[in-house]
C-alpha positions as CSV (number, residue, x, y, z in Angstrom):
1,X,4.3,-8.8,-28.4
2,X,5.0,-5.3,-28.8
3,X,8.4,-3.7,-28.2
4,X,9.8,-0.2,-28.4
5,X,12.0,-0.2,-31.5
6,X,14.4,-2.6,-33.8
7,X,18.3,-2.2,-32.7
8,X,20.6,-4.8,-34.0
9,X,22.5,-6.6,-31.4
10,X,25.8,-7.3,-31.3
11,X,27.0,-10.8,-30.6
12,X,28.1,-9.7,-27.3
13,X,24.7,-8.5,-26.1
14,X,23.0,-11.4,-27.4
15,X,24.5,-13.4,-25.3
16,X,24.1,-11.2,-22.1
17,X,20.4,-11.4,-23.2
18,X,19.9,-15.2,-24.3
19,X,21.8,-15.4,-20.2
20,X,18.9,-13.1,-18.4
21,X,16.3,-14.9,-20.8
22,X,17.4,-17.6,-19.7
23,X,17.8,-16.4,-16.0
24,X,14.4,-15.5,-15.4
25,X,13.2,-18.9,-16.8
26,X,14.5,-20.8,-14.2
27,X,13.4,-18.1,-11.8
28,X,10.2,-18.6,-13.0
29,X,9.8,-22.2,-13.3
30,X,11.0,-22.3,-9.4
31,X,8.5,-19.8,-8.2
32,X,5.9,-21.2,-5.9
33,X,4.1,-18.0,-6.2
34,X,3.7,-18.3,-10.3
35,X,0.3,-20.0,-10.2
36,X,-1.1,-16.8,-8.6
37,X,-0.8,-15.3,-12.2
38,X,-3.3,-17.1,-13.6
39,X,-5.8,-15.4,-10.7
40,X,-6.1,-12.2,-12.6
41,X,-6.9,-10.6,-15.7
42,X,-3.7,-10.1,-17.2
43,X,-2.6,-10.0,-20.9
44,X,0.9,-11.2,-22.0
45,X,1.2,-8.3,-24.3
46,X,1.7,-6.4,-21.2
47,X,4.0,-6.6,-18.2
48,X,1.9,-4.2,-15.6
49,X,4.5,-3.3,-13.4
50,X,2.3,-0.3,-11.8
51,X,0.4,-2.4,-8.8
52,X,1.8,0.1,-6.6
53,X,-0.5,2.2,-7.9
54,X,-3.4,0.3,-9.1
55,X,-3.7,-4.0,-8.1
56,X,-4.6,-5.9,-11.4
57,X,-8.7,-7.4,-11.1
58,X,-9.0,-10.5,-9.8
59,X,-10.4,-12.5,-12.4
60,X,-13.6,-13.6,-10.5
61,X,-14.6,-10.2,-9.0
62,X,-16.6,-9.9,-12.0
63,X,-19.0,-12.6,-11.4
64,X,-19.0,-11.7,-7.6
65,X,-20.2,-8.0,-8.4
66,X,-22.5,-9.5,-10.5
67,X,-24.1,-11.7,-7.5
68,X,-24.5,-8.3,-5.4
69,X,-25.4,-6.3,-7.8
70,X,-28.3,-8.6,-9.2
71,X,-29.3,-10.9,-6.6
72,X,-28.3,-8.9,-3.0
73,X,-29.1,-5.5,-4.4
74,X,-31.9,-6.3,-7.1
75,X,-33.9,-8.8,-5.7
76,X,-33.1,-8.4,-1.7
77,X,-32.3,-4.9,-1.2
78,X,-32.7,-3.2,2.1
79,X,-32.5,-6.6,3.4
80,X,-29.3,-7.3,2.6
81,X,-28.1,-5.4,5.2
82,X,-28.7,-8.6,7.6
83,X,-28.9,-11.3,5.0
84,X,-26.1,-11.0,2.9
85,X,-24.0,-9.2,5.9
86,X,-23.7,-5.9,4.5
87,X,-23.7,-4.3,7.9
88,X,-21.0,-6.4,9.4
89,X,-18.5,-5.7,6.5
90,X,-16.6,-3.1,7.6
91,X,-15.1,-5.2,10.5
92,X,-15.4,-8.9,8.6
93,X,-13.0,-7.4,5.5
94,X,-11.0,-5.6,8.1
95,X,-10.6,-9.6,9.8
96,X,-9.1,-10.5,6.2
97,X,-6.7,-7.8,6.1
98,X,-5.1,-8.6,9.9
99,X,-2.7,-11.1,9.0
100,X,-1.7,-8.8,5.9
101,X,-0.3,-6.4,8.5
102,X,0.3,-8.7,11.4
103,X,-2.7,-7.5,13.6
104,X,-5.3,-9.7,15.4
105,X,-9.0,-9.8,14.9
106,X,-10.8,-6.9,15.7
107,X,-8.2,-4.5,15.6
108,X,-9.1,-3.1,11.8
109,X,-11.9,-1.7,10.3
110,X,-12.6,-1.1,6.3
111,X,-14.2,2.0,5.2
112,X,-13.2,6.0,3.9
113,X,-10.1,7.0,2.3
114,X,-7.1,6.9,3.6
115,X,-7.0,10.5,3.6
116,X,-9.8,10.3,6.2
117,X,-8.4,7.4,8.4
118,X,-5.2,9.4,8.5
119,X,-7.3,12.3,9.9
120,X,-9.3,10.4,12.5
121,X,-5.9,8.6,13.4
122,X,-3.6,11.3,14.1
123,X,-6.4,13.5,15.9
124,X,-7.0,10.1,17.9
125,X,-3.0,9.5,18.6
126,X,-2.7,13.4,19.8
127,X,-5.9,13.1,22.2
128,X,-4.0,10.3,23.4
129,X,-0.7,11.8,24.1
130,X,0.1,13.1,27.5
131,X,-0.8,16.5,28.3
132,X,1.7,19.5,27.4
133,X,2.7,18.1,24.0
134,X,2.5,20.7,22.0
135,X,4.5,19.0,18.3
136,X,3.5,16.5,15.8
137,X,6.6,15.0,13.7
138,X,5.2,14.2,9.7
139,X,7.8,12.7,7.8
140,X,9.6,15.4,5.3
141,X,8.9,13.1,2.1
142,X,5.2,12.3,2.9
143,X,2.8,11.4,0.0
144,X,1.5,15.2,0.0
145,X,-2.4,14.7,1.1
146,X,-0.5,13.3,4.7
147,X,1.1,16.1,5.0
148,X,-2.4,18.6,4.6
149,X,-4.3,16.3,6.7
150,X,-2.1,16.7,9.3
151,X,-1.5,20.4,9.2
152,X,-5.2,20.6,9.4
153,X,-5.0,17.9,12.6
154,X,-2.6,20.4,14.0
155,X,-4.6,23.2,13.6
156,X,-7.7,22.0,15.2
157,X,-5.8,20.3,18.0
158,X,-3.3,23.3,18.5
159,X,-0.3,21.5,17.7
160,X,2.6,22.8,15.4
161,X,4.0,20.2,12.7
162,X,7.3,19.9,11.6
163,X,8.7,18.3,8.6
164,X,11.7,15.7,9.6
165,X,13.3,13.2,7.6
166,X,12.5,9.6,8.7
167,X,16.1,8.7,8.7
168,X,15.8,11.5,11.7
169,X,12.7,11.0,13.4
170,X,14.6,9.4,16.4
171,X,16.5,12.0,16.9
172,X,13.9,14.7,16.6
173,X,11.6,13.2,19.1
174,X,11.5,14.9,22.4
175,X,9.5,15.9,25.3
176,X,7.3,18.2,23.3
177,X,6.2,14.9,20.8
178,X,2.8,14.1,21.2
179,X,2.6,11.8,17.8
180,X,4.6,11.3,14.5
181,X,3.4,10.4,10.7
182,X,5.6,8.3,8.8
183,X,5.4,6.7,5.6
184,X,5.9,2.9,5.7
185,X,7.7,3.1,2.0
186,X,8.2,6.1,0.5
187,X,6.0,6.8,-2.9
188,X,8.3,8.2,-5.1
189,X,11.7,6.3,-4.0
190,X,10.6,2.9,-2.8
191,X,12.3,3.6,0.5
192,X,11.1,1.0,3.5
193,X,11.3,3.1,6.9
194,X,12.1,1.8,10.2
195,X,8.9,0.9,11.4
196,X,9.8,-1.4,14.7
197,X,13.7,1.3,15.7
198,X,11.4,4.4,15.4
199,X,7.6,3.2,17.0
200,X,10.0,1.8,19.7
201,X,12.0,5.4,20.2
202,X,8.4,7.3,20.1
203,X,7.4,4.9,22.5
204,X,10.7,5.9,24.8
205,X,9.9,9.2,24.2
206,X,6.1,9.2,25.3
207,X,4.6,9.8,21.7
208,X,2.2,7.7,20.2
209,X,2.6,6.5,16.4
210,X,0.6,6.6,13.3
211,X,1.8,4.9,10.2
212,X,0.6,4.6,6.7
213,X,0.8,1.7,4.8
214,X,-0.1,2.5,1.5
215,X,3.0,1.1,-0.1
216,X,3.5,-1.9,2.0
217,X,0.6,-3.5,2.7
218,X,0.5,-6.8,0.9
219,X,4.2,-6.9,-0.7
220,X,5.8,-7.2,2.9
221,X,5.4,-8.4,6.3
222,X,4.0,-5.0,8.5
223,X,3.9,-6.4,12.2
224,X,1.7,-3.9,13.7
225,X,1.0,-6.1,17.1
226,X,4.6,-7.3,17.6
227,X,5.9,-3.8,17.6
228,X,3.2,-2.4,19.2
229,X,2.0,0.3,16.5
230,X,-0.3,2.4,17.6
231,X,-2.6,3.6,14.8
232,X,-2.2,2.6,10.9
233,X,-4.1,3.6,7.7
234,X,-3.6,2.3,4.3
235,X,-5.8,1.9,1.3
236,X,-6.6,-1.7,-0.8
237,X,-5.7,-0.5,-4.4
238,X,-2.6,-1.0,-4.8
239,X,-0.8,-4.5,-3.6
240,X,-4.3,-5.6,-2.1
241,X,-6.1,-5.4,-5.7
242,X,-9.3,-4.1,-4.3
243,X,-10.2,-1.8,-7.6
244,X,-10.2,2.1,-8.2
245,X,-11.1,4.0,-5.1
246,X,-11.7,0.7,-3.3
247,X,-12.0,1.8,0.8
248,X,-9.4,2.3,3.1
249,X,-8.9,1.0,6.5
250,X,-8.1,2.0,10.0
251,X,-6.0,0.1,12.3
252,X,-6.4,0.6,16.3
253,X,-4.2,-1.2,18.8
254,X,-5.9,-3.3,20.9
255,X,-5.1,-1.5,24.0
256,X,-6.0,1.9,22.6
257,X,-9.2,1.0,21.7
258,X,-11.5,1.4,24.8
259,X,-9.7,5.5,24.5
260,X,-9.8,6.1,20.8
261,X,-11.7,9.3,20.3
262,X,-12.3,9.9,16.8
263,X,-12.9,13.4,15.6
264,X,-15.3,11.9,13.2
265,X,-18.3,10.5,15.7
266,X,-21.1,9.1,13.2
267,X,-24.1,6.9,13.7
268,X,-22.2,3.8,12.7
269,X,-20.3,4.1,15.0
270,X,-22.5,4.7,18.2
271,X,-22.8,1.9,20.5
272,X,-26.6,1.7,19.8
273,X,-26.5,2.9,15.8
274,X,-30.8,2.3,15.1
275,X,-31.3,3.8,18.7
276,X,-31.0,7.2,16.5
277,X,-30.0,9.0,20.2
278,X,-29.3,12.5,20.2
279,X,-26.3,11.7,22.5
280,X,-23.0,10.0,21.4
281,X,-22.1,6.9,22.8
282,X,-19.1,5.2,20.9
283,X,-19.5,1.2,20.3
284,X,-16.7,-1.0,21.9
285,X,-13.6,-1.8,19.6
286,X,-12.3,-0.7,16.1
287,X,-16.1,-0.2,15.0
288,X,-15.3,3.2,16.9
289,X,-13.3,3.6,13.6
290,X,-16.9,3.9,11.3
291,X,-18.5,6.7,10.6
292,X,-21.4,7.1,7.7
293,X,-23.0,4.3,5.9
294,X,-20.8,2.0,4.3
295,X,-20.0,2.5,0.1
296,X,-20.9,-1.5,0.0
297,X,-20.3,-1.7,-3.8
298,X,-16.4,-1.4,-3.6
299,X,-16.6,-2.7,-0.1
300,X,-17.8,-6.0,-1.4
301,X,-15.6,-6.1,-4.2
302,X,-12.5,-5.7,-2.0
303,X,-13.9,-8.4,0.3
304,X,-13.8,-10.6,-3.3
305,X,-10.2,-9.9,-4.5
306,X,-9.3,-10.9,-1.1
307,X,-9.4,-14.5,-2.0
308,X,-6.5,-14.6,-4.2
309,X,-4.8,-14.6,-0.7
310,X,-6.1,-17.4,0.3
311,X,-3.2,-19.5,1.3
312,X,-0.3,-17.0,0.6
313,X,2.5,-16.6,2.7
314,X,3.2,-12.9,3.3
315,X,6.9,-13.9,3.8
316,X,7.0,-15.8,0.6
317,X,5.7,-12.5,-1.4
318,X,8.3,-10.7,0.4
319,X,11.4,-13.2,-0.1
320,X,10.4,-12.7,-4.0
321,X,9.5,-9.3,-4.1
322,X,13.3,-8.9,-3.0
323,X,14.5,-11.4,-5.7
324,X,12.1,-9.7,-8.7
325,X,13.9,-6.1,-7.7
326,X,17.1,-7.4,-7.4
327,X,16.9,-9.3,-11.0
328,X,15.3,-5.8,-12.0
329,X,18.3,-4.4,-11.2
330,X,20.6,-6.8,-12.9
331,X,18.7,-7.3,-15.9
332,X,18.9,-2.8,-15.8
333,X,22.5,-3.0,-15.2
334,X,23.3,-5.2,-18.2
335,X,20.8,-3.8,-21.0
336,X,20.9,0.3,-20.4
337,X,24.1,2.3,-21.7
338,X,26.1,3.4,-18.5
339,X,25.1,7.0,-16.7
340,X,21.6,6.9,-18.3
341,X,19.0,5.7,-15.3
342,X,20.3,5.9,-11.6
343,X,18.3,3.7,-8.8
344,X,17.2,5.8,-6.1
345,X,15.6,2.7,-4.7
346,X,18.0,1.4,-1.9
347,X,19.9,-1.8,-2.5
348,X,20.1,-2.5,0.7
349,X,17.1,-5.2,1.3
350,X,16.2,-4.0,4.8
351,X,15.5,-0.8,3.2
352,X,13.7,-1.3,0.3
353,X,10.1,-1.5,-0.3
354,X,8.6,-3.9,-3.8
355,X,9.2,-1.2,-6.4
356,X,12.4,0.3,-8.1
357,X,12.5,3.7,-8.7
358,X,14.7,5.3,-11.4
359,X,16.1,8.8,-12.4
360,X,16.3,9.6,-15.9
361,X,16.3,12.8,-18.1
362,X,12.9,12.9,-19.9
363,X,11.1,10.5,-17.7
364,X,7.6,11.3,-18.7
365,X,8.7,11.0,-22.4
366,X,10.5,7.4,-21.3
367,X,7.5,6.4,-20.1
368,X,5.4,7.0,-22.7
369,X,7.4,5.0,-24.9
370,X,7.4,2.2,-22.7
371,X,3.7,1.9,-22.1
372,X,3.4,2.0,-26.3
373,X,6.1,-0.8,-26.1
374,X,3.9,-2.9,-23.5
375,X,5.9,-1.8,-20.0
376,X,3.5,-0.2,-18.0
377,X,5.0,1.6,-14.7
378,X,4.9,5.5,-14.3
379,X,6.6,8.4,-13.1
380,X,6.9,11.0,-10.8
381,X,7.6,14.7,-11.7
382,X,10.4,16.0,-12.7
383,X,12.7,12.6,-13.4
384,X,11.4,9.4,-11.9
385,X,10.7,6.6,-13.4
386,X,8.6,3.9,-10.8
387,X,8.0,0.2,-11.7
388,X,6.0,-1.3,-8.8
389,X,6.5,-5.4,-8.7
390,X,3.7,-7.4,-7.4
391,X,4.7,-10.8,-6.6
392,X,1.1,-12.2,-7.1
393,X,1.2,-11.8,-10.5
394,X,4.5,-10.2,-11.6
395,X,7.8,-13.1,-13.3
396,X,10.9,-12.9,-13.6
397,X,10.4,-12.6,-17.5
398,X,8.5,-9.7,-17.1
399,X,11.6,-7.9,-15.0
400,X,13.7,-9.2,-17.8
401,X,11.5,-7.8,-20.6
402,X,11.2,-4.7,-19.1
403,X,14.5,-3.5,-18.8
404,X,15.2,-5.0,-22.0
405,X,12.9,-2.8,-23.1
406,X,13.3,0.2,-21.3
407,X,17.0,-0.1,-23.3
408,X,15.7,0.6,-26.3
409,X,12.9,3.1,-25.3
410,X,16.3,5.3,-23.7
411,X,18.1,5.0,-27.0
């Protein structure tokens, strides 16, 4: 098992280690989620503590590509549009993410990039928005592409954006709001946003919401229905382990749907798609959300990794996502010389997403150590360090190992 470099320890640290060891054993060993592990293919050289970035593979995706690939593909082709369901996916997949996010049947539909969704969502959500509204709120700290798509929303709706903090969104919302942006969690910082105070102020305010879930989806409960979201976007890569580029997905709330007008009318989404009318006539429900032909490949490999959530508890990942990031944080405390690495991650659980994000001088250089020493995260230009914990498939040994290890790799 790799590590970083050899440092003699003092009899005083060996003890504070032989403790977290020891620690995360027991943490381990009462973890109802540990079995998960074993899903996906995972070395124990490595603790991959970058899921928020890209999910490990689910260890039997393999075999399921294999199946399309030889049998749906290479001996059924065309017809496995109705035999092996290919035409229905979009919708059935978007079914298996629901309770993910806390959204009934039929209110989600797989397919595009996030990137797109959050294009046909916020055009939707303004189109939506009572006449007169001339302003769309994008949170200030936005992963960047959210904040291009949504200039370019503005411009082709004539809106103006502006750039708020979500801590002030509430306060910035006014008569002029016709929709906001926010970031669930925050990419660089792990921050968790106030999903249910500021859809409800929006709300108050007449605006319509559109949130993106990029970060949260899969490593805590969402509730889109119970607080009444009105459009969401996220992608499957990350906590939801559907592979590189795997599609993204569009949420529509229920009551929206019969209205949604999507800037992005395509034949898959017509009410009558093989009719090949020259006139467009949307179908009913969150297929308005389609557009082109689905890209069935990753489509169907999502709908695979899926399975390893087959009986989980999204409130049990979130109870030890919690725990992992606050042993992370211990386990930091106790191994790295004072004044090195400050948390920007909140401690507060209420506002904290599953990763821990940490400023350091010569972060990309840290984290190139790290990754030779085993600990795979990443950073974030010019001094973040990000370690993403996926409670699927991430222990409390590999929390202690890595800030054990990111000790030494600071030294």
């Amino acid at each position: 098992m790799p590590e970083s470099r050899e440092v003699r320890e003092s009899p005083e640290v060996r003890e504070v280690r032989e403790a977290l060891v020891g620690k995360a054993a027991a943490l381990d060993a009462a973890d109802e989620l540990a079995k998960h592990r074993d899903l996906f293919a995972l070395d124990e050289s490595t603790v991959y503590l970058d899921g928020n970035s890209l999910g490990a593979l689910p260890r039997h995706v393999a075999a399921r590509m294999q199946e399309v690939i030889a049998h749906e593909w290479g001996e059924l082709r065309i017809r496995s549009w109705d035999e092996s369901g290919w035409w229905t996916a979009p919708e059935r997949i978007g079914d298996r993410i629901a309770p993910l996010v806390g959204a009934a049947p039929g209110r989600i539909v797989v397919g595009d990039s996030t990137s797109v969704n959050v294009f046909k969502a916020l055009v939707a959500a303004v189109r939506l928005a009572p006449s007169g509204r001339d302003e769309i709120l994008v949170d200030e700290s936005t992963f960047p592409t959210d904040g291009y798509v949504a200039g370019s929303a503005a411009r082709m709706t004539g809106r103006t954006i502006r750039a708020v903090a979500p801590g002030e969104m509430v306060a910035a919302l006014g008569p002029r709001t016709a929709a906001v942006l926010v970031n669930h969690v925050d990419y660089r910082t792990g921050r968790l946003h106030d999903l249910p105070g500021i859809t409800a102020a929006a709300h108050a305010a007449g605006a319509l919401t559109v949130w993106d879930l990029c970060h949260s989806a899969g490593a805590l409960p969402v509730g889109l229905d119970a607080h009444g979201v009105d459009f969401a976007v996220g992608c499957t890569y990350k906590y939801l382990n559907g592979g590189p580029g795997s599609p993204a997905y569009l949420y529509v709330r229920g009551d929206h749907q019969a209205s949604f007008d999507s800037p992005l009318p395509g034949w898959n989404s017509h009410e009558d798609p093989f009719g090949m009318r020259t006139e467009y006539v949307p179908g009913a429900g969150a297929v308005r959300g389609r557009v082109g032909t689905p890209d069935i490949l990753s489509m169907l490999a999502l709908e695979s990794a899926l399975d390893v959530w087959d009986g989980v508890s999204i409130d049990a990942v979130r109870a030890k996502s919690l725990a992992l990031t606050d042993f992370f944080l211990e386990c930091v405390a106790a191994y790295v010389p004072p004044g090195r690495v400050a948390s920007v991650t909140p401690v507060a659980h209420g506002e904290r997403g599953s990763q821990v994000a940490l400023r350091c001088e010569g972060a990309g250089e840290v984290m190139r150590s790290l990754i030779a020493a085993g600990v795979v995260g990443d950073y974030r230009r010019p001094d973040v360090l990000r370690f993403g914990f996926t409670p699927l498939y991430v222990g409390f040994g590999d929390a202690e190992r890595a800030a054990r290890v990111l000790s030494t790799s600071l030294r």
